[in-house]
C-alpha positions as CSV (number, residue, x, y, z in Angstrom):
1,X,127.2,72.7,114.1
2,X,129.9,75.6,114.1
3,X,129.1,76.1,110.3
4,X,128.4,80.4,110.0
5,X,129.3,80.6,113.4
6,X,132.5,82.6,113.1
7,X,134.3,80.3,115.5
8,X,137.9,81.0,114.7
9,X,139.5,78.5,112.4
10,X,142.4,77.8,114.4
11,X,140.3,77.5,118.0
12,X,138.1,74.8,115.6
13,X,141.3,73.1,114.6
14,X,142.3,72.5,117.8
15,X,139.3,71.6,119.1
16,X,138.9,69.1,116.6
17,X,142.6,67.7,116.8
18,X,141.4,66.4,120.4
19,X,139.3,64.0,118.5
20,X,140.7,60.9,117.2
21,X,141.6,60.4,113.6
22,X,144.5,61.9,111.8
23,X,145.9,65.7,112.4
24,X,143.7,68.4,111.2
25,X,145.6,71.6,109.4
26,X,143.9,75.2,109.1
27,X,143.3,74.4,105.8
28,X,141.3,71.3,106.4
29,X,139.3,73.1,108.7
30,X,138.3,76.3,106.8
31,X,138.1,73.9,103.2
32,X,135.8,71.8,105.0
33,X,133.7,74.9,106.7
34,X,133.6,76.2,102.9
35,X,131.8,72.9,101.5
36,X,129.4,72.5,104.4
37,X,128.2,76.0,104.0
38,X,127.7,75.5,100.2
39,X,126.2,71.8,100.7
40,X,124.1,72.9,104.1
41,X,123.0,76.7,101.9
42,X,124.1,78.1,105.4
43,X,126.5,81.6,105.4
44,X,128.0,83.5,107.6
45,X,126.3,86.6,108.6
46,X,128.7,89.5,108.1
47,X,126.6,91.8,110.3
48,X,126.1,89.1,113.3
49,X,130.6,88.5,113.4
50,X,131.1,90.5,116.4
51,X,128.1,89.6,118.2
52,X,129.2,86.1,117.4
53,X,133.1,86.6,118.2
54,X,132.0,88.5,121.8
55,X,129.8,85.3,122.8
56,X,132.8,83.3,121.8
57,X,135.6,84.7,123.6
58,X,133.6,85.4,126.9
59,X,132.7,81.5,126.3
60,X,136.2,80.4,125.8
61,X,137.2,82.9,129.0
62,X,135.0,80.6,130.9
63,X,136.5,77.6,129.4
64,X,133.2,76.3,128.0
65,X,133.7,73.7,125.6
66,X,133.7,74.4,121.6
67,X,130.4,72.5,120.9
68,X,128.7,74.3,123.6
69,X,129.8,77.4,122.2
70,X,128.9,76.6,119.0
71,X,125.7,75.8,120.3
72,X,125.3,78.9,121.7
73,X,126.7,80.4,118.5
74,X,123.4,79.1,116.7
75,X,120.3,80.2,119.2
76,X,122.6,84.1,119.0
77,X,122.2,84.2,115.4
78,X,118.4,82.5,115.1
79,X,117.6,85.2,117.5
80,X,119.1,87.8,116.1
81,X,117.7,86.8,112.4
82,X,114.4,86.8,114.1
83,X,114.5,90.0,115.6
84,X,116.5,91.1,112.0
85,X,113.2,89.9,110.3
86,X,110.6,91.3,112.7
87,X,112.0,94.8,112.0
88,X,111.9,94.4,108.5
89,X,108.0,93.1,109.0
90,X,107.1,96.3,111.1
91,X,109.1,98.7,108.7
92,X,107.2,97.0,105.9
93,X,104.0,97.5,107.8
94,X,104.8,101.0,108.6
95,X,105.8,101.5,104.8
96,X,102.5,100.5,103.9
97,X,100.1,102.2,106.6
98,X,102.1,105.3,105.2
99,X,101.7,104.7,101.6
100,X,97.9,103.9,102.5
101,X,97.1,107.3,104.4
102,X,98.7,108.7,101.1
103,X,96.3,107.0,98.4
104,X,93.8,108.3,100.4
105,X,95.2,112.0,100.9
106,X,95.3,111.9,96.6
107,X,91.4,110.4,96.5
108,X,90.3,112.9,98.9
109,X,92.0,116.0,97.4
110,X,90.5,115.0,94.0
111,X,93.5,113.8,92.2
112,X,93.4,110.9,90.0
113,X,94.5,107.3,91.7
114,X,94.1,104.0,91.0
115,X,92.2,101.7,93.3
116,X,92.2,102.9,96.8
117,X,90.3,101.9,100.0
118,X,89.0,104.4,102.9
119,X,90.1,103.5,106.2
120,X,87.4,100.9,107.4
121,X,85.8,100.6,104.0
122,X,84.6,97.5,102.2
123,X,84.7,99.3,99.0
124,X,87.1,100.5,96.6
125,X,87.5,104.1,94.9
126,X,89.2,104.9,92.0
127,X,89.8,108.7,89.8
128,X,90.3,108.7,86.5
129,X,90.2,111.7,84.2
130,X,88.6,113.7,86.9
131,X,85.6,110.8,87.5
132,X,85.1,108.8,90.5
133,X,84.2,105.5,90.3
134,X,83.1,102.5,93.4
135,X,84.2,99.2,93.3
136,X,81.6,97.0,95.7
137,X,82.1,93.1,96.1
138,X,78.6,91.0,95.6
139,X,77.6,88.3,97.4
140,X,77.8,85.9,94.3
141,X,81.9,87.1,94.2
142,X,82.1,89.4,91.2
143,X,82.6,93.5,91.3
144,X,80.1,95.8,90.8
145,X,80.9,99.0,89.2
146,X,79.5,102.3,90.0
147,X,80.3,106.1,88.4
148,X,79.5,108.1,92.1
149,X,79.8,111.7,93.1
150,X,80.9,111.5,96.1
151,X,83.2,109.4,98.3
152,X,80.0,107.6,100.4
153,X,80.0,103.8,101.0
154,X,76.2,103.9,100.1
155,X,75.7,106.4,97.5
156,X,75.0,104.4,94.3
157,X,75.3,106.3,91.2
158,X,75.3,105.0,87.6
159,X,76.1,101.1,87.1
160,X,78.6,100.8,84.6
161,X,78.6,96.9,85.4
162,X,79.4,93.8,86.9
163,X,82.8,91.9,86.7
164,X,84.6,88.5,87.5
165,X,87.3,90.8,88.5
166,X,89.1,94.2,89.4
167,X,91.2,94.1,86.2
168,X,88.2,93.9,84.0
169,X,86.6,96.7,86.3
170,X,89.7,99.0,85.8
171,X,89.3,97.8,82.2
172,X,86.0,99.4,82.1
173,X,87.5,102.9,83.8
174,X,90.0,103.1,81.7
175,X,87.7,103.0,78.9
176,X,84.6,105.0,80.1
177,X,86.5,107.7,81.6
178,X,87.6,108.9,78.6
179,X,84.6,109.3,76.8
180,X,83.0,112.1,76.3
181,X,80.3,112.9,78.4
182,X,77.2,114.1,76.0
183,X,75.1,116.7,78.1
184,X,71.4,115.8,78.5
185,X,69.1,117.6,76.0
C-alpha cells in the first residue's frame, strides 16, 4: 500500500514496529519497499515527491494514521497521473490539429505532400511531381484513384485505378507522376 508513495522510511519503520512480529530496521523497510516495487512494476514518481511529502506531513500533523495516509498517498498520485496523461492527450491533439492545418497549408499552396485530407473531406489529396491526385473510398472498400485539377470533392478527372489499399494507390503516384506526359496530337 505505501509502495511509490514516498512515505519516509523511518515514519514506515515505526509504524510497522507497532505491529507484532520481530523489530523492523530501516534497512528492512527500504529493502523490502525496493522488491515490492520491482515485483508490483510500481515506481516512485520523482515529479509527484513533494506533492506526496506535503499530503504526508500535513497528514502526520493531524496525527492520521500511516495506512490512511498512505491511502491518501495513492488517489494523489492516480489523480495526478490522470491529469499528467490528459495533458499529454490534449498536447498530442493539439500537435496534430497543428500538423493537420499544415498539410493542408502545403496542398493548397501547390507544394508536393503526401496524402492529406481537407478539413471535412471524405477524400484524400496527394502532390507529386507537381500533379494532384484524389483518393475516394468505394462502397465495395477499395480506393479509387483519380489525376484531378483542382482541389474539388466532386471533380473527377482521369482514373488511374482502383486499389485494395492506400499503399498500392501511392504505389500508383509514385509511378505515374513521373512519367512523361506526351501532349495530344
Amino acid at each position: 500500500m505505501a509502495v511509490g508513495c514516498w512515505i519516509p522510511a523511518d515514519d514506515l519503520r515505526m509504524a510497522l514496529n507497532r505491529l507484532p512480529g520481530p523489530p523492523l530496521t530501516r534497512t528492512d523497510v527500504t529493502q523490502r519497499m525496493l522488491e515490492m516495487e520491482e515485483e508490483q512494476s510500481t515506481y516512485s514518481h520523482d515529479d509527484l515527491k513533494a506533492g506526496c511529502l506535503a499530503i504526508y506531513e500535513e497528514e502526520k500533523a493531524q496525527g492520521t494514521d500511516i495506512a490512511a495516509i498512505a491511502s491518501r498517498l495513492r488517489i494523489h498520485i492516480e489523480d495526478e497521473r490522470t491529469r499528467q496523461q490528459e495533458e499529454v492527450n490534449v498536447r498530442y491533439r493539439q500537435l496534430r490539429g497543428e500538423e493537420a492545418a499544415q498539410r493542408r497549408d502545403r496542398l493548397t499552396s501547390g507544394a508536393d505532400i503526401g496524402w492529406t485530407r481537407l478539413q471535412g473531406s471524405k477524400v484524400w489529396y496527394c502532390r507529386t511531381n507537381g500533379r494532384l491526385y484524389r483518393l475516394s473510398a468505394t462502397p465495395n472498400k477499395r480506393w479509387r484513384l483519380h489525376r484531378v485539377a483542382q482541389l474539388v470533392d466532386d471533380a473527377d478527372g482521369p482514373l488511374i485505378g482502383e486499389y485494395v489499399g492506400r499503399r498500392e494507390a501511392s504505389a500508383a503516384v509514385a509511378s505515374v507522376a513521373y512519367q512523361r506526359e506526351v501532349p495530344p496530337r
